[in-house]
The first five atom37 places (N, CA, C, CB, O) and aatype in JSON, in Angstrom:
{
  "aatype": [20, 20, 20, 20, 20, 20, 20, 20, 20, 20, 20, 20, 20, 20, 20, 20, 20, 20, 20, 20, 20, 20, 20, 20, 20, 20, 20, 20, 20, 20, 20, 20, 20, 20, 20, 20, 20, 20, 20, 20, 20, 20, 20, 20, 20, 20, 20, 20, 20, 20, 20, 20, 20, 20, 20, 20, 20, 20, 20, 20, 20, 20, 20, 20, 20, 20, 20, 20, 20, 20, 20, 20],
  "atom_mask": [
    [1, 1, 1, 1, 1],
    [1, 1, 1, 1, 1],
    [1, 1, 1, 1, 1],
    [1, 1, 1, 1, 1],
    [1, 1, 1, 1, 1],
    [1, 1, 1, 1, 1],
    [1, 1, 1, 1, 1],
    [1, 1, 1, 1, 1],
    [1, 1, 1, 1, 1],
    [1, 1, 1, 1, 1],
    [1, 1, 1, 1, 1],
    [1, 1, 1, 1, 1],
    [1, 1, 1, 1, 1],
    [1, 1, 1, 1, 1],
    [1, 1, 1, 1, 1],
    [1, 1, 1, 1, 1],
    [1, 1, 1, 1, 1],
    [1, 1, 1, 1, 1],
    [1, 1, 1, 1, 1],
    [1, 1, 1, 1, 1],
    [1, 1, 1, 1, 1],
    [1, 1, 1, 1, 1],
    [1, 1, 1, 1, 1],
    [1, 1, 1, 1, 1],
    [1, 1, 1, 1, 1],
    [1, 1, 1, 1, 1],
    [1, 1, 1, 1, 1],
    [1, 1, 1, 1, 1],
    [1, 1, 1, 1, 1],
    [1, 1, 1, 1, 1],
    [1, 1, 1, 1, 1],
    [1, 1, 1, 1, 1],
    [1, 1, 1, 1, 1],
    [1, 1, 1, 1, 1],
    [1, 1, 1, 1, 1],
    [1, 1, 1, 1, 1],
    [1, 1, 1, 1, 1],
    [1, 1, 1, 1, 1],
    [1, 1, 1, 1, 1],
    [1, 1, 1, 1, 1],
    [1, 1, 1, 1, 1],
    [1, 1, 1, 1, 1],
    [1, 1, 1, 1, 1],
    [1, 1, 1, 1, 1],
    [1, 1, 1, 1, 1],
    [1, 1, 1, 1, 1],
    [1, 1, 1, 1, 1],
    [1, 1, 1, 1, 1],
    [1, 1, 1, 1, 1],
    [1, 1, 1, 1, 1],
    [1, 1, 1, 1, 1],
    [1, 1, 1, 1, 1],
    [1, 1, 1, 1, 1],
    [1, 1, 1, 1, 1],
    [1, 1, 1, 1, 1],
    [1, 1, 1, 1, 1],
    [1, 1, 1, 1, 1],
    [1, 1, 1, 1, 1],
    [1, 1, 1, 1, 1],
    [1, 1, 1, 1, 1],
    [1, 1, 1, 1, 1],
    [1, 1, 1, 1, 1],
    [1, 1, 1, 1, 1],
    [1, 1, 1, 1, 1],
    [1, 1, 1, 1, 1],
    [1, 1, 1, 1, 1],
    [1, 1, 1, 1, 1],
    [1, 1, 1, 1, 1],
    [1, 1, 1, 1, 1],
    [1, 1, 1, 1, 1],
    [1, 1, 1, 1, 1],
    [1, 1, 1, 1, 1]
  ],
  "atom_positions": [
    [[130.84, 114.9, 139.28], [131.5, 114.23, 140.39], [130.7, 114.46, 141.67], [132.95, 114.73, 140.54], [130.37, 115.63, 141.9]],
    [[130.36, 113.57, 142.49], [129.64, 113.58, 144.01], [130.59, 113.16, 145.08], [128.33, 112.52, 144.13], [131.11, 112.05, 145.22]],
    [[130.69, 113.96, 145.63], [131.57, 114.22, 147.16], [131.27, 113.24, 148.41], [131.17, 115.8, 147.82], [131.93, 112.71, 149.31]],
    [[129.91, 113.28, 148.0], [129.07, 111.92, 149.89], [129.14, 110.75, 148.97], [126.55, 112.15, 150.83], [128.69, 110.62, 147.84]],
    [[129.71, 110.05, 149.63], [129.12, 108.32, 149.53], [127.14, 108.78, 150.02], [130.31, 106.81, 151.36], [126.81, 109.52, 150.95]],
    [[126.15, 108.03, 148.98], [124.52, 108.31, 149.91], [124.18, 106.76, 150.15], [122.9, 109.27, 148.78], [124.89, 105.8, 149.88]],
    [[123.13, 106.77, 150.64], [122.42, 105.26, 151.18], [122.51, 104.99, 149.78], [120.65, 105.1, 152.05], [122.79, 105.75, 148.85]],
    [[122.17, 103.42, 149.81], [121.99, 102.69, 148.55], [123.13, 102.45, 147.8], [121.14, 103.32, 147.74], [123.19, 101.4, 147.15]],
    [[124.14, 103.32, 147.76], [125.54, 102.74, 147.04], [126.03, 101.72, 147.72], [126.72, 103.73, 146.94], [125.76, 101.43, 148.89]],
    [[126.88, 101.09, 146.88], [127.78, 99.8, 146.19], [129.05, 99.84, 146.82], [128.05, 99.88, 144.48], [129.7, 100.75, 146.31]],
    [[129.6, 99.34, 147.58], [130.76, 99.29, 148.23], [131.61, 98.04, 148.36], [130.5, 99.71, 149.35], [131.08, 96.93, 148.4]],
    [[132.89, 98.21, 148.44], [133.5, 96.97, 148.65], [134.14, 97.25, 149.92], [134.45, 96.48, 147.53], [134.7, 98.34, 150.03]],
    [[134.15, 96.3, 151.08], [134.49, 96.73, 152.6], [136.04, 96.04, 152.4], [133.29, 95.93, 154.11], [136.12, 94.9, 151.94]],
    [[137.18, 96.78, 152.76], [138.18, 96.42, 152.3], [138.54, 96.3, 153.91], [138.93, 97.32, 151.16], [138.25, 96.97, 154.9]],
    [[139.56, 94.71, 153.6], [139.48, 94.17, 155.12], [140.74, 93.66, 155.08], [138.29, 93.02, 155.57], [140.7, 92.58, 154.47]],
    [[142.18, 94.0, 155.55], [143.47, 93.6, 155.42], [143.37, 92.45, 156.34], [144.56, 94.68, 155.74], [144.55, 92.46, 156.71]],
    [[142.74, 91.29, 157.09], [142.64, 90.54, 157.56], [142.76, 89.46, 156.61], [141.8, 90.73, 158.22], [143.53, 88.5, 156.73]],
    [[141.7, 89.72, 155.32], [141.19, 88.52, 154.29], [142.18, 89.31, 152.78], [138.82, 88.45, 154.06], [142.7, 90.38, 152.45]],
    [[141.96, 87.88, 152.24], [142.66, 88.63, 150.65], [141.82, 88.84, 150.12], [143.55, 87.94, 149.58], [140.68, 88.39, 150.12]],
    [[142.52, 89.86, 149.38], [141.48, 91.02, 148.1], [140.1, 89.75, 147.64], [142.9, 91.6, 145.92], [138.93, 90.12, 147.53]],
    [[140.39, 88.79, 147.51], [139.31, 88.1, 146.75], [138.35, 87.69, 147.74], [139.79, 86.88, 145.93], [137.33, 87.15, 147.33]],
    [[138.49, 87.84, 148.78], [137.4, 87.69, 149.69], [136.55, 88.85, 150.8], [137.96, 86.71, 150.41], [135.89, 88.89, 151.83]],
    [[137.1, 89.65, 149.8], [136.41, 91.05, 150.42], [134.8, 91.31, 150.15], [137.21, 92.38, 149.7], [134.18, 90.99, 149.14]],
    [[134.33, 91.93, 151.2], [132.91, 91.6, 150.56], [132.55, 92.72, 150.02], [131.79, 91.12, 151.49], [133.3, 93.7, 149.96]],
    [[131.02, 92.67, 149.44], [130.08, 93.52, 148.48], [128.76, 93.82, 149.59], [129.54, 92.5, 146.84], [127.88, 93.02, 149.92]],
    [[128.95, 95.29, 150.06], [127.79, 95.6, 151.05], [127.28, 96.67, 150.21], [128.19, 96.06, 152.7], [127.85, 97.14, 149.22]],
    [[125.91, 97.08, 150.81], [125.52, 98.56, 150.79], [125.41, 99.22, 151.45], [124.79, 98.9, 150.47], [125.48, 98.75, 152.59]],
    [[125.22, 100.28, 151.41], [125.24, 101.33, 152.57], [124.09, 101.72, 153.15], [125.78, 102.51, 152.2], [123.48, 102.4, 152.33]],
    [[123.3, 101.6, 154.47], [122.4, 101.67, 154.9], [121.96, 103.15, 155.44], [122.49, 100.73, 155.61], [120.93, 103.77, 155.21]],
    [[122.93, 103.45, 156.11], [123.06, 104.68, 156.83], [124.29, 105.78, 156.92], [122.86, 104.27, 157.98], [125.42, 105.38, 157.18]],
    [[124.05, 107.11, 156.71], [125.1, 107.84, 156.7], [125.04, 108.58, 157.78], [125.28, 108.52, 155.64], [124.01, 108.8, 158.42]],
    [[126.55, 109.12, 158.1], [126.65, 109.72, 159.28], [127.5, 111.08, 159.01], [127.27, 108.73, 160.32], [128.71, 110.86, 159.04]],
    [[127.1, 112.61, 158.71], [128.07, 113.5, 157.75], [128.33, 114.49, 159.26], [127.15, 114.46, 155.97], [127.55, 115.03, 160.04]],
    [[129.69, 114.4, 159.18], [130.58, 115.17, 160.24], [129.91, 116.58, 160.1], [132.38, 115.19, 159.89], [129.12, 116.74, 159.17]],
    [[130.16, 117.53, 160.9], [130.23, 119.39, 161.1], [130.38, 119.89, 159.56], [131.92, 120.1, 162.19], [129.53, 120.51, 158.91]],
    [[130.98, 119.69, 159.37], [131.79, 119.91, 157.38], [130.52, 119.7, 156.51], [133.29, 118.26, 156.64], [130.29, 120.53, 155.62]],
    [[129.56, 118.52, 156.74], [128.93, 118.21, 155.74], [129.89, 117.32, 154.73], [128.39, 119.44, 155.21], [129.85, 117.43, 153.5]],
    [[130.45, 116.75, 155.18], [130.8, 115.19, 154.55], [131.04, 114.5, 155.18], [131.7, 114.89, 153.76], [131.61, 114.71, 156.25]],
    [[130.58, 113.04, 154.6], [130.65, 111.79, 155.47], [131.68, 111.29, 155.44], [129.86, 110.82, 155.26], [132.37, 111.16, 154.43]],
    [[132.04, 110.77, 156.97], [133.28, 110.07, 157.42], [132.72, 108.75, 157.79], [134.08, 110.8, 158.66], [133.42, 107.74, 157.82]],
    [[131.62, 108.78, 158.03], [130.85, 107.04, 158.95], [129.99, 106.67, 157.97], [129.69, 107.15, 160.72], [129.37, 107.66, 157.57]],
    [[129.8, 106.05, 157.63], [128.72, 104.78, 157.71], [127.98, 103.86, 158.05], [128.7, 104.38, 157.55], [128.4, 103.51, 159.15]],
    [[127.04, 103.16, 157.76], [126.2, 101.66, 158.32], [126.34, 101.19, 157.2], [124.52, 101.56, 158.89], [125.66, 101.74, 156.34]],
    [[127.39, 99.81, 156.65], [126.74, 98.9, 156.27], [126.2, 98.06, 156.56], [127.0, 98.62, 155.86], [126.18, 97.85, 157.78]],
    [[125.31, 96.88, 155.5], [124.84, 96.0, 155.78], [125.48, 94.97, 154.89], [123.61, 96.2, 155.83], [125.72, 95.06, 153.68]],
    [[125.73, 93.88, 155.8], [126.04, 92.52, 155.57], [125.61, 91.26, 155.56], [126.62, 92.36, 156.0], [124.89, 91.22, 156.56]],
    [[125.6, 90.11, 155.02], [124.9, 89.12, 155.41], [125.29, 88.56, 157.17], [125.17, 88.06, 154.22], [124.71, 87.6, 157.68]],
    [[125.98, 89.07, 157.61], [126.01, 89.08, 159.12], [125.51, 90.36, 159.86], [127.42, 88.84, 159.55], [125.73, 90.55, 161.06]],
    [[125.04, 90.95, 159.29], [124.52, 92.42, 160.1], [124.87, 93.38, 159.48], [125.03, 92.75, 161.48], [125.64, 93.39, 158.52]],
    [[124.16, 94.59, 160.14], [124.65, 95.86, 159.95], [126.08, 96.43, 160.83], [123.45, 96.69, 160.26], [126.16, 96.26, 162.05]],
    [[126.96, 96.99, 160.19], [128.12, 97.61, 161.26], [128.23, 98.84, 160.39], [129.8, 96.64, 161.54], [127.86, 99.05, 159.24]],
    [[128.93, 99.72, 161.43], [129.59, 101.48, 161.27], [130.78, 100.98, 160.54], [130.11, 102.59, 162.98], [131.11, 99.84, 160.85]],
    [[131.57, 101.64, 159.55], [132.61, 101.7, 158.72], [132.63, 102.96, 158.83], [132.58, 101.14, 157.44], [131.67, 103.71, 158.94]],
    [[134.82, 103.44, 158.76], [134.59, 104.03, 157.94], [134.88, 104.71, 156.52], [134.46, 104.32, 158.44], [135.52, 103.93, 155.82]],
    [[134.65, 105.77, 155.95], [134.52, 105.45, 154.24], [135.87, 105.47, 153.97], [133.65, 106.62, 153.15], [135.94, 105.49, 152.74]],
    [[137.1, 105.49, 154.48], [138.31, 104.9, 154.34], [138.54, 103.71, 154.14], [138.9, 105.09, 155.14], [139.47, 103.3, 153.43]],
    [[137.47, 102.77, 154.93], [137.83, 101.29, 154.66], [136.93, 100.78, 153.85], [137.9, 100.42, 155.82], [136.55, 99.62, 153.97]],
    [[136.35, 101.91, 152.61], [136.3, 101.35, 151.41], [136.08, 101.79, 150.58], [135.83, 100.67, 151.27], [136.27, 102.99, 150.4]],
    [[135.3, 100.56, 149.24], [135.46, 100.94, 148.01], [134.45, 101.45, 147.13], [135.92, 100.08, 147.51], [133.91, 100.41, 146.78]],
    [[133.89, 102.31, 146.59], [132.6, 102.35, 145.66], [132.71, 101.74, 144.79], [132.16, 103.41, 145.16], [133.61, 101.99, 143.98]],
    [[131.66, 100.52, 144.58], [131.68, 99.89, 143.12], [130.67, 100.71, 142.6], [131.35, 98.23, 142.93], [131.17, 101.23, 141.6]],
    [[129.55, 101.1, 142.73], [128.05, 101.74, 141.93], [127.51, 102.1, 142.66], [127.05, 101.02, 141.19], [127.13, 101.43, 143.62]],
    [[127.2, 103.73, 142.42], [126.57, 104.66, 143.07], [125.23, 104.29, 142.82], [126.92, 106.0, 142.72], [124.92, 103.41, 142.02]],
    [[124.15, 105.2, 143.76], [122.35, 104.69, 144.0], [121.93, 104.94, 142.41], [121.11, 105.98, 145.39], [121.31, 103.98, 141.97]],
    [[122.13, 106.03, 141.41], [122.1, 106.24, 140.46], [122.76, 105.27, 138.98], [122.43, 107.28, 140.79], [122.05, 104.97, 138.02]],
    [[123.5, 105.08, 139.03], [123.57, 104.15, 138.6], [123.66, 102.97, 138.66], [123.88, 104.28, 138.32], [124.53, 102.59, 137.88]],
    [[122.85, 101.58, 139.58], [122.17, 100.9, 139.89], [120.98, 101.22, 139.31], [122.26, 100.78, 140.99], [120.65, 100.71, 138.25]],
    [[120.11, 102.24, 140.05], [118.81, 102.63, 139.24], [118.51, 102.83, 137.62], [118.52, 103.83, 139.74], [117.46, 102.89, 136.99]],
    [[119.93, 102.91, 137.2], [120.05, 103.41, 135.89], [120.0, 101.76, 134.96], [121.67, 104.49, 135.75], [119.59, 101.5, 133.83]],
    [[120.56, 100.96, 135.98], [120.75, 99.65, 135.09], [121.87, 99.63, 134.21], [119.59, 99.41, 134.21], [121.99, 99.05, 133.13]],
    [[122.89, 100.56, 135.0], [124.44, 100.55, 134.09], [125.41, 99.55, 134.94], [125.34, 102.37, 134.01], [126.61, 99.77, 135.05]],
    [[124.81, 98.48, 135.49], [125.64, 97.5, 135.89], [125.01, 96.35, 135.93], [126.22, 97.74, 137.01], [125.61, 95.33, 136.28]]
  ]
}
């Protein structure tokens, strides 16, 4: 089990504005890990830009490792 969301993972940006089916599929560009040593912020990237999230408002679909692995 891994505790940080890292760059390169699979996320779904969950957005109570839009319905579930139009939520999008970003990755994560940049991390931002609080005093603690775990991350609360993020950068994704979108086909409209990069923005700060944070990892509350979302979802992991596939970690950097498995992407690389070719298990999706």
């Amino acid at each position: 089990m891994r505790d940080n969301i890292q760059t390169v993972d699979l996320v779904l940006e969950l957005d109570p504005k839009h319905n579930r089916c139009e939520w999008k599929m970003t990755r994560i560009v940049g991390i931002y890990p609080g005093n603690d040593g775990l991350v609360q912020l993020v950068r994704i990237m979108t086909r409209d830009g990069e923005y700060d999230r944070p990892i509350h408002k979302l979802s992991l679909i596939a970690t950097k490792e498995e992407l690389n692995a070719g298990l999706l």
